[in-house]
LOBA-874061 format. One record per residue (C-alpha): residue number from 1; x, z, y. Coordinates in pm, whole numbers, padded with zeros to 5 digits. Layout:
<nodes>
+-----+--------+--------+--------+
| pos |     px |     pz |     py |
+-----+--------+--------+--------+
| NUM |      X |      Z |      Y |
...
+-----+--------+--------+--------+
</nodes>
This chain:
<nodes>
+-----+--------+--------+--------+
| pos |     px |     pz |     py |
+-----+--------+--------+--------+
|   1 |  17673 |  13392 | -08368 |
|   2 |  17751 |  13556 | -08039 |
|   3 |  17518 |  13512 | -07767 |
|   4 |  17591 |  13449 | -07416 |
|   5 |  17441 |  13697 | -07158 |
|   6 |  17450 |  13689 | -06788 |
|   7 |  17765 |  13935 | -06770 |
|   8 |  17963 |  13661 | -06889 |
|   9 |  17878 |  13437 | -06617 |
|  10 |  18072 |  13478 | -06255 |
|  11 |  17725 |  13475 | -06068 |
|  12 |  17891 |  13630 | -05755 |
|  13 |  17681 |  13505 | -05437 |
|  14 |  17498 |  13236 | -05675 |
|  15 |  17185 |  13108 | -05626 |
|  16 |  17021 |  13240 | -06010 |
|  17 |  16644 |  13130 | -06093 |
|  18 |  16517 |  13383 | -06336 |
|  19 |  16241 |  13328 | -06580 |
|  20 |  16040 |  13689 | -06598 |
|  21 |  15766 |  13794 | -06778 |
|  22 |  15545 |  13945 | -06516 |
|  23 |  15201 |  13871 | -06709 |
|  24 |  15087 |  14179 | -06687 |
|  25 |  14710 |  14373 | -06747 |
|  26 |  14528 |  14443 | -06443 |
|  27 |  14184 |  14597 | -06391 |
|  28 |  13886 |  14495 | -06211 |
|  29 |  13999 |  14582 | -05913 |
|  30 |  14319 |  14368 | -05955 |
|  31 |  14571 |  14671 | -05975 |
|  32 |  14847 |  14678 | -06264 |
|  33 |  14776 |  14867 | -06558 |
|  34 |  15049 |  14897 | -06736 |
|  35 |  15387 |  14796 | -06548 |
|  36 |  15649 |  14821 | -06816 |
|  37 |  15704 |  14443 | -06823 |
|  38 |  15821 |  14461 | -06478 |
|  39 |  16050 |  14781 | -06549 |
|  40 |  16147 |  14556 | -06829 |
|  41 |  16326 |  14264 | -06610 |
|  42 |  16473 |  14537 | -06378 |
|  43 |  16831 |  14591 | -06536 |
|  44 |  16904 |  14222 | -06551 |
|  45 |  16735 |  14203 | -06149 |
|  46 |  16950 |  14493 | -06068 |
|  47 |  17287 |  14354 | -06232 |
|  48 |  17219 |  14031 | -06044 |
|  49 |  17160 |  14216 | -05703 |
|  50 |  17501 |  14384 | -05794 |
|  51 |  17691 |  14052 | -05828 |
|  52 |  17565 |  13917 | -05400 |
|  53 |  17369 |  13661 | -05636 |
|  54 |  17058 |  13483 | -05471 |
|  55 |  16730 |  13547 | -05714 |
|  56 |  16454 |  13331 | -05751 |
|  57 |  16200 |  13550 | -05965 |
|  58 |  15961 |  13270 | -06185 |
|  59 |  15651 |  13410 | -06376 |
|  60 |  15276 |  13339 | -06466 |
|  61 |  14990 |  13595 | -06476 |
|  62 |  14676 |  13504 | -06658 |
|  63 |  14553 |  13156 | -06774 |
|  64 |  14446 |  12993 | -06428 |
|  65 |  14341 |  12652 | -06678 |
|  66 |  14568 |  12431 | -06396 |
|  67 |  14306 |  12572 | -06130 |
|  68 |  14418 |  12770 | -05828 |
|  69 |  14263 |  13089 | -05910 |
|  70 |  14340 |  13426 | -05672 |
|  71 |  14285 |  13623 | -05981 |
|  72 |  14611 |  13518 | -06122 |
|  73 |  14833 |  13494 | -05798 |
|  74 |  15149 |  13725 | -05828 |
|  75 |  15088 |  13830 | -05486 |
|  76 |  14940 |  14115 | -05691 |
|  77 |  15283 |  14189 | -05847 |
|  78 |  15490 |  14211 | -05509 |
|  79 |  15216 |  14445 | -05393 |
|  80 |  15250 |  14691 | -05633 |
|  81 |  15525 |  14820 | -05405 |
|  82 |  15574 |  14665 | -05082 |
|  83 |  15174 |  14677 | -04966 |
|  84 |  15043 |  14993 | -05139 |
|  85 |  15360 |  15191 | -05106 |
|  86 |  15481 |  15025 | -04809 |
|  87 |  15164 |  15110 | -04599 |
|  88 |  15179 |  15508 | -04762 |
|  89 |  15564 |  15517 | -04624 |
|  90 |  15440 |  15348 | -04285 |
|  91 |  15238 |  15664 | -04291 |
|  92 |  15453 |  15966 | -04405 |
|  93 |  15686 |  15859 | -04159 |
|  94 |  15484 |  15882 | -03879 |
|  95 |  15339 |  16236 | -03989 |
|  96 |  15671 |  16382 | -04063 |
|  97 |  15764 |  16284 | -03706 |
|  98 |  15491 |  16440 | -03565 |
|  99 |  15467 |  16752 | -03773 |
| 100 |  15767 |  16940 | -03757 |
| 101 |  15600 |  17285 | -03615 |
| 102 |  15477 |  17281 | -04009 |
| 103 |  15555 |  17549 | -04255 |
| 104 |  15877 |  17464 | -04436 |
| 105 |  15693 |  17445 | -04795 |
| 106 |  15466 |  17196 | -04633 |
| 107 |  15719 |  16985 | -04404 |
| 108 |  15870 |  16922 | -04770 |
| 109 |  15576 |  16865 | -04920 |
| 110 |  15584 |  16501 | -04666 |
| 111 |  15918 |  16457 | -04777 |
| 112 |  15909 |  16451 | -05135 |
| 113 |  15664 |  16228 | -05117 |
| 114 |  15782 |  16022 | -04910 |
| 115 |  16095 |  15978 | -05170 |
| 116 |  15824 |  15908 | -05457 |
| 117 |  15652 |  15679 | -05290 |
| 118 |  15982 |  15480 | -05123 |
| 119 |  16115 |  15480 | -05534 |
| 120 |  15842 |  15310 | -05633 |
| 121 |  15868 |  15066 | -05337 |
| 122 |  16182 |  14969 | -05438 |
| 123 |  16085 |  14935 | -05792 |
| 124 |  15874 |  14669 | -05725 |
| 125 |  16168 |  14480 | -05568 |
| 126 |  16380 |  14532 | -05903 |
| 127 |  16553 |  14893 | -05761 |
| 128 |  16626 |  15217 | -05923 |
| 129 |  16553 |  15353 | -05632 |
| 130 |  16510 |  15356 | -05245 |
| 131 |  16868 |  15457 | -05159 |
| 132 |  16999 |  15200 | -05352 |
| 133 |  16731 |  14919 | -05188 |
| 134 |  16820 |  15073 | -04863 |
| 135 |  17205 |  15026 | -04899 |
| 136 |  17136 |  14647 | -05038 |
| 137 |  16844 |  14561 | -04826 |
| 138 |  16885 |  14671 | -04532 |
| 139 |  17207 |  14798 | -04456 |
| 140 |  17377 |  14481 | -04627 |
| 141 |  17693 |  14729 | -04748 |
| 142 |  17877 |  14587 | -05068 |
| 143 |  17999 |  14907 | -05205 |
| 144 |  17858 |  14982 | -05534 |
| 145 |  17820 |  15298 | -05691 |
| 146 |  18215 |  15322 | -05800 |
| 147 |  18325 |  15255 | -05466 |
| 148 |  18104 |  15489 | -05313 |
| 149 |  18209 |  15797 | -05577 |
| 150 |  18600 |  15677 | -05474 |
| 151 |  18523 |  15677 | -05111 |
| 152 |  18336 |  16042 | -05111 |
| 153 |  18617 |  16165 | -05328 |
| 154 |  18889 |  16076 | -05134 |
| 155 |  18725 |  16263 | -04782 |
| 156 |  18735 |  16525 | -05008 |
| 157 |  19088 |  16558 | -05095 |
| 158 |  19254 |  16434 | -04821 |
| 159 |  18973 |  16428 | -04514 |
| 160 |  18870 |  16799 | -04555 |
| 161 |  19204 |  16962 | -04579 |
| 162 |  19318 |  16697 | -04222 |
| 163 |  19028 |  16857 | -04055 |
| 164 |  19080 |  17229 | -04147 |
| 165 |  19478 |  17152 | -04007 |
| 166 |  19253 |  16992 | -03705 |
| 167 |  19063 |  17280 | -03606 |
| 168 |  19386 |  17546 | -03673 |
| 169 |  19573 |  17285 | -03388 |
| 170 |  19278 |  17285 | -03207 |
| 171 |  19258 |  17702 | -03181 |
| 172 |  19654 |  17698 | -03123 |
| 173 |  19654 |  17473 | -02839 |
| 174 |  19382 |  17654 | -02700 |
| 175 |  19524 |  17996 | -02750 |
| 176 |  19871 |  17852 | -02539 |
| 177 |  19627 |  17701 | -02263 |
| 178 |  19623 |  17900 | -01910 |
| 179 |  19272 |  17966 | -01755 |
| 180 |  19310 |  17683 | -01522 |
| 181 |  19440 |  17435 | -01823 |
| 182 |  19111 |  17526 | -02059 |
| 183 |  18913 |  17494 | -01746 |
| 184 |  19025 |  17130 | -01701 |
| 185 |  19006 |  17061 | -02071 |
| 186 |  18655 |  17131 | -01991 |
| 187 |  18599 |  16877 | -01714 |
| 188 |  18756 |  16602 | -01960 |
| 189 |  18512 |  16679 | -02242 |
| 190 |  18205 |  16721 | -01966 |
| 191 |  18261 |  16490 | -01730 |
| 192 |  18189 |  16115 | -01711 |
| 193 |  18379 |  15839 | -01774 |
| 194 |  18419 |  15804 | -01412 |
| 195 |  18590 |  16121 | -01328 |
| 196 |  18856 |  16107 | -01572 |
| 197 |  19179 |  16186 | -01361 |
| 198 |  19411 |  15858 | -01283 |
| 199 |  19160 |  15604 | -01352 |
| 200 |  19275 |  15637 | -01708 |
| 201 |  18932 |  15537 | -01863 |
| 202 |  18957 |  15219 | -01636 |
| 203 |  19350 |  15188 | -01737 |
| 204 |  19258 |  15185 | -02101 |
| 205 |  19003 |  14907 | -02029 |
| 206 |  19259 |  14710 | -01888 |
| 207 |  19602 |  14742 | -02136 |
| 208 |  19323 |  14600 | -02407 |
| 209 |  19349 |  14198 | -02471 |
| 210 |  19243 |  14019 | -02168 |
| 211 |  18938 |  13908 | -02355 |
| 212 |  18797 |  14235 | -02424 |
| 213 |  18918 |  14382 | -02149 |
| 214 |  18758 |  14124 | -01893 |
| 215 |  18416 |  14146 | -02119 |
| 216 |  18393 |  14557 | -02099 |
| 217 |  18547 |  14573 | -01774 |
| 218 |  18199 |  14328 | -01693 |
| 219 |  17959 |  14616 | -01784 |
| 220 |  18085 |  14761 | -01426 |
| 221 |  18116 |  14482 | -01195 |
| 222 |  17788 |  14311 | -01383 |
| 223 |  17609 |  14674 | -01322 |
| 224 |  17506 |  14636 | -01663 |
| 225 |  17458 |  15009 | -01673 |
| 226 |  17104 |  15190 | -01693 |
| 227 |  17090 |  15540 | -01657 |
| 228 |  16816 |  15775 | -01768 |
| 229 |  16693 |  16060 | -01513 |
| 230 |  16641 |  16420 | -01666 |
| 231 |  16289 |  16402 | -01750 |
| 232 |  16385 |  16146 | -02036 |
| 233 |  16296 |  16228 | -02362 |
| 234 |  16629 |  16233 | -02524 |
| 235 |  16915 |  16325 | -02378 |
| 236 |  17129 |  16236 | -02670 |
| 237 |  17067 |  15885 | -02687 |
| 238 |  17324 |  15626 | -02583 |
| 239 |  17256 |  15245 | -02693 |
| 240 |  17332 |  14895 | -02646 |
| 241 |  16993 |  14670 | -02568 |
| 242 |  16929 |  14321 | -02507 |
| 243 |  16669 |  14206 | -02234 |
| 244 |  16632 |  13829 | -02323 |
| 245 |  17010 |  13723 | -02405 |
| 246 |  17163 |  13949 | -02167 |
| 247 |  17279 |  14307 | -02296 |
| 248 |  17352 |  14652 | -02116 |
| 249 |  17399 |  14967 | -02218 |
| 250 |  17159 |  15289 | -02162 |
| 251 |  17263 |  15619 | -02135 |
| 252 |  17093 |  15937 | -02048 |
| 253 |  17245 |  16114 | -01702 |
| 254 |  17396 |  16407 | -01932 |
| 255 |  17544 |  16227 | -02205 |
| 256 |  17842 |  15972 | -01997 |
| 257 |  18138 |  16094 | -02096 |
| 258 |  18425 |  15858 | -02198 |
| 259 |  18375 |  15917 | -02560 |
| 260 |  18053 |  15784 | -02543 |
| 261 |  18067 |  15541 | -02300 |
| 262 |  18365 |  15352 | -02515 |
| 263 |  18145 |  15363 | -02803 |
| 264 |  17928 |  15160 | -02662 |
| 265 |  18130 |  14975 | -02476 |
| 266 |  18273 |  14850 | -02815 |
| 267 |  17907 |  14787 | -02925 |
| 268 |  17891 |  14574 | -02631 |
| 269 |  18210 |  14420 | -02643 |
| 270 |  18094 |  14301 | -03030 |
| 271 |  17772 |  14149 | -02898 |
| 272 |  17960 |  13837 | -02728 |
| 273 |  18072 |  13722 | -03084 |
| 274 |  17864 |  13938 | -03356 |
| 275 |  17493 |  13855 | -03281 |
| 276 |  17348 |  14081 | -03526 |
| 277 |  17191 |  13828 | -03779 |
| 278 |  16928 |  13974 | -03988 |
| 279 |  17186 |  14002 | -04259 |
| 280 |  17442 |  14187 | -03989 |
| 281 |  17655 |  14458 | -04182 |
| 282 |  17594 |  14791 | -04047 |
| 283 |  17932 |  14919 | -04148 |
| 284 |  18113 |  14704 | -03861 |
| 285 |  17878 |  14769 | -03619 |
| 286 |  17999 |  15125 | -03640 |
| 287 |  18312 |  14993 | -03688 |
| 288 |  18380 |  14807 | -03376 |
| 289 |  18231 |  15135 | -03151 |
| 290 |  18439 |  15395 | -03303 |
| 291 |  18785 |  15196 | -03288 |
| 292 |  18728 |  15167 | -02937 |
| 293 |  18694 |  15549 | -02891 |
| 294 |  18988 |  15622 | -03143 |
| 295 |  19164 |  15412 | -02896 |
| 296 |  19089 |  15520 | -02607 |
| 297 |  19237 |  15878 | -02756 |
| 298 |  19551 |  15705 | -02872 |
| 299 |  19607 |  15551 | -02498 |
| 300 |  19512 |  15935 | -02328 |
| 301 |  19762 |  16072 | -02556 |
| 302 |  20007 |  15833 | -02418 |
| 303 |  19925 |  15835 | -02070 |
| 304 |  19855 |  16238 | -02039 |
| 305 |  20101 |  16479 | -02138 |
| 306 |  19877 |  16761 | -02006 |
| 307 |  19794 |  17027 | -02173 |
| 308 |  19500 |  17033 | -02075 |
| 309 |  19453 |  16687 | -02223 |
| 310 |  19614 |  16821 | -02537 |
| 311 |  19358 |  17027 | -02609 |
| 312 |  19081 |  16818 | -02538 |
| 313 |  19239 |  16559 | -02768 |
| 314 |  19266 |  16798 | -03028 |
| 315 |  18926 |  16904 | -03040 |
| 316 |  18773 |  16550 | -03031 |
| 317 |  19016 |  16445 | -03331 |
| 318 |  18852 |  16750 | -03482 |
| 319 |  18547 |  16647 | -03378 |
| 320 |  18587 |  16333 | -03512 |
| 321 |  18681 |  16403 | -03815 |
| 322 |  18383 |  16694 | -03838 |
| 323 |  18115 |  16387 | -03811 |
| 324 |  18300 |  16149 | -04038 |
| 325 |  18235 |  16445 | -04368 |
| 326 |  17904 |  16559 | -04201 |
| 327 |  17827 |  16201 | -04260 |
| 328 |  17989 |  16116 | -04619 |
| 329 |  17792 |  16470 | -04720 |
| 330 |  17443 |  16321 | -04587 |
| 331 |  17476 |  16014 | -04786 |
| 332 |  17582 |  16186 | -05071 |
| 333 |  17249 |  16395 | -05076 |
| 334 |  17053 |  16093 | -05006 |
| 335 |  17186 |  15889 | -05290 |
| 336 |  17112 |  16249 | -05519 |
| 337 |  16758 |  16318 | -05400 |
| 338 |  16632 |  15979 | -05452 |
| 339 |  16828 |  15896 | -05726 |
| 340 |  16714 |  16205 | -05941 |
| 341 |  16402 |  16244 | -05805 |
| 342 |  16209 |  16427 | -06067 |
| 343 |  16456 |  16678 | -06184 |
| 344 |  16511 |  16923 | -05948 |
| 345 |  16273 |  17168 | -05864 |
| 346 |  15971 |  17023 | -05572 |
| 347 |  16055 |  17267 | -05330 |
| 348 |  16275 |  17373 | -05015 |
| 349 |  16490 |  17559 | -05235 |
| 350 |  16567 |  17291 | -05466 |
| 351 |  16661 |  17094 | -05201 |
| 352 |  16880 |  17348 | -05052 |
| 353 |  17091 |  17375 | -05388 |
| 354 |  17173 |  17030 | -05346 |
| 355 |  17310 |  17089 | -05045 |
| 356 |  17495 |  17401 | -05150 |
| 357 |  17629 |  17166 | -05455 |
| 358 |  17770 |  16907 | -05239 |
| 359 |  17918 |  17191 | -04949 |
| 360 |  18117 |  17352 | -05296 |
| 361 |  18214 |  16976 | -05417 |
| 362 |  18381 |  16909 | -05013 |
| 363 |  18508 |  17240 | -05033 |
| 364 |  18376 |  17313 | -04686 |
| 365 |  18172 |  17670 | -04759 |
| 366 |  18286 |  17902 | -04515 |
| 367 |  18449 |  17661 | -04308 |
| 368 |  18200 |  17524 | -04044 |
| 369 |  17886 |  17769 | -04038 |
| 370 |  17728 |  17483 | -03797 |
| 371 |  17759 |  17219 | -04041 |
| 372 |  17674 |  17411 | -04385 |
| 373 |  17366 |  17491 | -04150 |
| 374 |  17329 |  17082 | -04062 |
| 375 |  17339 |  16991 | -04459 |
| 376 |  17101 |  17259 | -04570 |
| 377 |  16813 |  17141 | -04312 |
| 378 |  16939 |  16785 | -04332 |
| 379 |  16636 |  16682 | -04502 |
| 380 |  16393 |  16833 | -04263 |
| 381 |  16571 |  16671 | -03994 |
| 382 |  16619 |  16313 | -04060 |
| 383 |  16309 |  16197 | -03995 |
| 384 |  16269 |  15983 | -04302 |
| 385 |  16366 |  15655 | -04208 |
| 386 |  16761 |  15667 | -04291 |
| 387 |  16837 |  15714 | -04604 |
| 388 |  17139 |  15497 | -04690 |
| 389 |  17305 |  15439 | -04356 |
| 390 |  17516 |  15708 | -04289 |
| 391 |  17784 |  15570 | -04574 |
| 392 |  17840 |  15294 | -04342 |
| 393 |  18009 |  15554 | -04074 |
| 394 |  18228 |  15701 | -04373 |
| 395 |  18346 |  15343 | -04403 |
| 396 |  18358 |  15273 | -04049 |
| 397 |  18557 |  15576 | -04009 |
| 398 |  18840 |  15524 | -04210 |
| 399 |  18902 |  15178 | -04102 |
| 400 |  18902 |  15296 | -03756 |
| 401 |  19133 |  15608 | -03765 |
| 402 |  19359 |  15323 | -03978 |
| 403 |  19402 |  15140 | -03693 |
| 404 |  19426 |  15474 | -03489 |
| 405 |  19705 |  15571 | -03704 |
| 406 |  19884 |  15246 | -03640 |
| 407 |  19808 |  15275 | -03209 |
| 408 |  20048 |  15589 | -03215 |
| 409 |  20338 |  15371 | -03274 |
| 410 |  20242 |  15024 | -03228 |
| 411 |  19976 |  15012 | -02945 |
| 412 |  19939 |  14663 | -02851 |
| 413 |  19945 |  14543 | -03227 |
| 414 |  19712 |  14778 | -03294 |
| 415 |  19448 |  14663 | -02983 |
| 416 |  19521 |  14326 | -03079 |
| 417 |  19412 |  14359 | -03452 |
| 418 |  19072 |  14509 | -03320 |
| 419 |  19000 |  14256 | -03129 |
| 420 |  19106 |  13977 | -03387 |
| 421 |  18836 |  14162 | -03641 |
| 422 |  18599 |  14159 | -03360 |
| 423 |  18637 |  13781 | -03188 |
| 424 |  18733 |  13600 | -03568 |
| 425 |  18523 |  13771 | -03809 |
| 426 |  18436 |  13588 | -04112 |
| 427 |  18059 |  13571 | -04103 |
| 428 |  17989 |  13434 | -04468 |
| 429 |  18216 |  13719 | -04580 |
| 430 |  18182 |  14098 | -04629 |
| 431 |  18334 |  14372 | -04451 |
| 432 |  18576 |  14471 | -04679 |
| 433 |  18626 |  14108 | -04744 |
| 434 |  18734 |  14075 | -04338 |
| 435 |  18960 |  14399 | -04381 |
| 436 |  19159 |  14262 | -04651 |
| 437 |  19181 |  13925 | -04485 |
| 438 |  19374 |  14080 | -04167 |
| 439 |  19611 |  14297 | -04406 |
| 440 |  19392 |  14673 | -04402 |
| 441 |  19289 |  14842 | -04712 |
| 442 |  18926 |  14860 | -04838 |
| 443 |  18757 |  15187 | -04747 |
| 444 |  18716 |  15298 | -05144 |
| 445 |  19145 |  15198 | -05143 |
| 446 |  19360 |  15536 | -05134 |
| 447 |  19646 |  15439 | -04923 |
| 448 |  19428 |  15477 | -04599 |
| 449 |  19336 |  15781 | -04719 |
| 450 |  19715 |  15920 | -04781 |
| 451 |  19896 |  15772 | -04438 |
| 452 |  19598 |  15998 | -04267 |
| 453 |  19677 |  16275 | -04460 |
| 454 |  20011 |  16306 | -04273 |
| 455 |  19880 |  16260 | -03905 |
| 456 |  19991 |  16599 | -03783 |
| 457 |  20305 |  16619 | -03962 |
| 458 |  20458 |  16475 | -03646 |
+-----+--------+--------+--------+
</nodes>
């Protein structure tokens, strides 16, 4: 007789109590001596976690004799990971951070072991590993590791070759450009938002849907704008915070111009009808900023024929499209190095053949020397505490530049589907889920892939 198992059960976003077997031996001390139990129930924990499903984990340890005994709690059992190795991460983290004049060998040293130790974390919440608790746990994404594989494959084939095209436009433009052209290209990609000539950054702002429009166009009469002097301590960082209920947006004194400025605008923008739940989907987070840059290019390339404006545009579409496979390439070595932790060699230069690996696989060797140069020190860089996020900007991307694609020809349809994902997003619902409700593709669908393909052929 053929026996039912929990694959041929629809379980999707269920509520499933488990019965485990998590009596397990522990010492004096009350540490597990043998955990294979535990590893035991992981597949079926894992397959669960797959399917969106709830779990309620059930066991006994010991004989308590209907007595509340400490001895036998399971408390012991969750801390296997998220108290012994949660403490140790606490703690890597904060001396990578602060120890980055180390010698290479050494600096790795902190980081390998900060991927054992985040594994077995994970473990003890019924993971393979820390990327894939990451992506589940905290990042909320719903791509599993098919989709992920299809995504990463298809920046390959058709993202790579759009931003080698990119960067020979680029050069071309610039090569036609007079001194006095490149040297107002220049101002565009330098200067804030509020020097942009015409008022255009203020123009886009207003052809959007009056209720974005009158919400962004609030940052400025609000003054919901802080600025950071030059002694701050990073002059990269741009953000949207909350004091209270009310939000602004920082930026540092060097880093205003309109690119960044509508990125966070459309961060801001979000926060009047996306309060970041606990459970809040990275993916559209990123989403809703970088649609609001994309179109803010679209309307410039509208509204300014220049050519000095035609080469700016160029390069940030190159630029653009340079971060979105930077990105898909970090999250690929993530997923690798914690994923077959173990089998390649401890050291600097076993990381650094991953790297080369995945620079072969995106067929970008020899193309950007400043991001074969990222990858291979990506590791040393990161500062541990992001594995697992940078997938959402691959996803974010291509659902953006798919509603870029659609701007060029159909601008106000185009604003006016960003804001209806924005204002009437489906909160008990996925990302991809939302896309597919307004008519886009999924970000691991080709067809988003192939209509970008052919954005210079015009």
């Amino acid at each position: 007789m053929n026996k039912k198992t929990i694959k041929d059960i629809d379980l999707k976003g269920k509520k499933v109590f488990v019965r485990c077997d998590f009596n397990v031996p522990l010492d004096e001390n009350g540490n597990i001596t043998d955990n294979r139990r535990i590893v035991g129930a992981l597949p079926t924990i894992k397959y669960l976690l797959e399917q969106n499903a709830k779990i309620i984990l059930s066991s006994h340890l010991g004989r308590p004799k209907g007595e509340v005994n400490k001895k036998y709690s399971l408390v012991s059992i969750y801390s296997e990971g998220a108290e012994k190795y949660g403490y140790r991460m606490v703690e890597l983290v904060t001396s990578f951070n602060s120890a980055k004049n180390l010698p290479e060998t050494e600096l790795c040293d902190y980081y390998l072991e900060y991927v054992s130790t985040a594994n077995r974390y994970a473990e003890s919440f019924g993971y393979e590993n820390y990327y894939e608790y990451a992506a589940y746990e905290v990042y909320n994404r719903d791509y599993d590791s098919d989709a992920r594989e299809k995504i990463r494959l298809y920046v390959a084939e058709y993202i790579v070759p759009l931003y080698k095209k990119s960067v020979q436009i680029a050069d071309s433009l610039w090569a036609e450009a007079s001194y006095s052209e490149r040297q107002t290209s220049y101002k565009y990609i330098n200067s804030n938002y509020d020097q942009v000539p015409n008022d255009l950054f203020f123009s886009y702002i207003e052809s959007l849907p009056d209720s974005a429009s009158s919400i962004m166009q609030g940052v400025f009469d609000l003054d919901r704008i802080v600025v950071g002097d030059s002694a701050s301590s990073n002059k990269q960082a741009s953000a949207v915070c909350i004091l209270g209920d009310i939000p602004f947006m920082y930026f540092h004194s060097d880093n205003m111009d309109m690119y960044t400025v509508a990125h966070e605008l459309g961060h801001y923008y979000s926060h009047f009808y996306n309060k970041r739940p606990k459970d809040f989907a990275y993916d559209r987070w990123e989403f809703y900023a970088l649609t609001n840059e994309l179109l803010l290019a679209s309307y410039m390339i509208k509204n300014d024929q220049s050519m000095a404006f035609k080469c700016e545009s160029a390069n940030y579409i190159s630029d653009r499209l340079y971060s979105w496979i930077l990105n898909t390439m970090k999250d690929e070595f993530d997923e690798i190095v914690f994923s077959t932790y173990g089998s390649f060699d401890p050291k600097p230069s076993g990381l650094l053949e991953i790297s080369k690996k995945i620079l072969e696989k995106y067929g970008m060797v020899g193309v950007s020397t400043s991001m074969e140069n990222y990858l291979k020190t990506y590791w040393s860089r990161q500062g541990l505490d992001f594995p697992a996020y940078t997938m959402n900007y691959s996803v974010a991307f291509i659902a953006a530049f798919d509603i870029y694609l659609q701007s060029l020809t159909d601008y106000q349809g185009a604003t006016e589907l960003y804001c209806n994902l924005v204002e009437n997003y489906n909160e008990y619902e996925s990302f991809t889920t939302n896309l597919l409700l307004v008519g886009m593709n999924t970000p691991f669908n080709k067809e988003p892939y192939l209509r970008l393909s052919s954005l210079f052929e015009n």
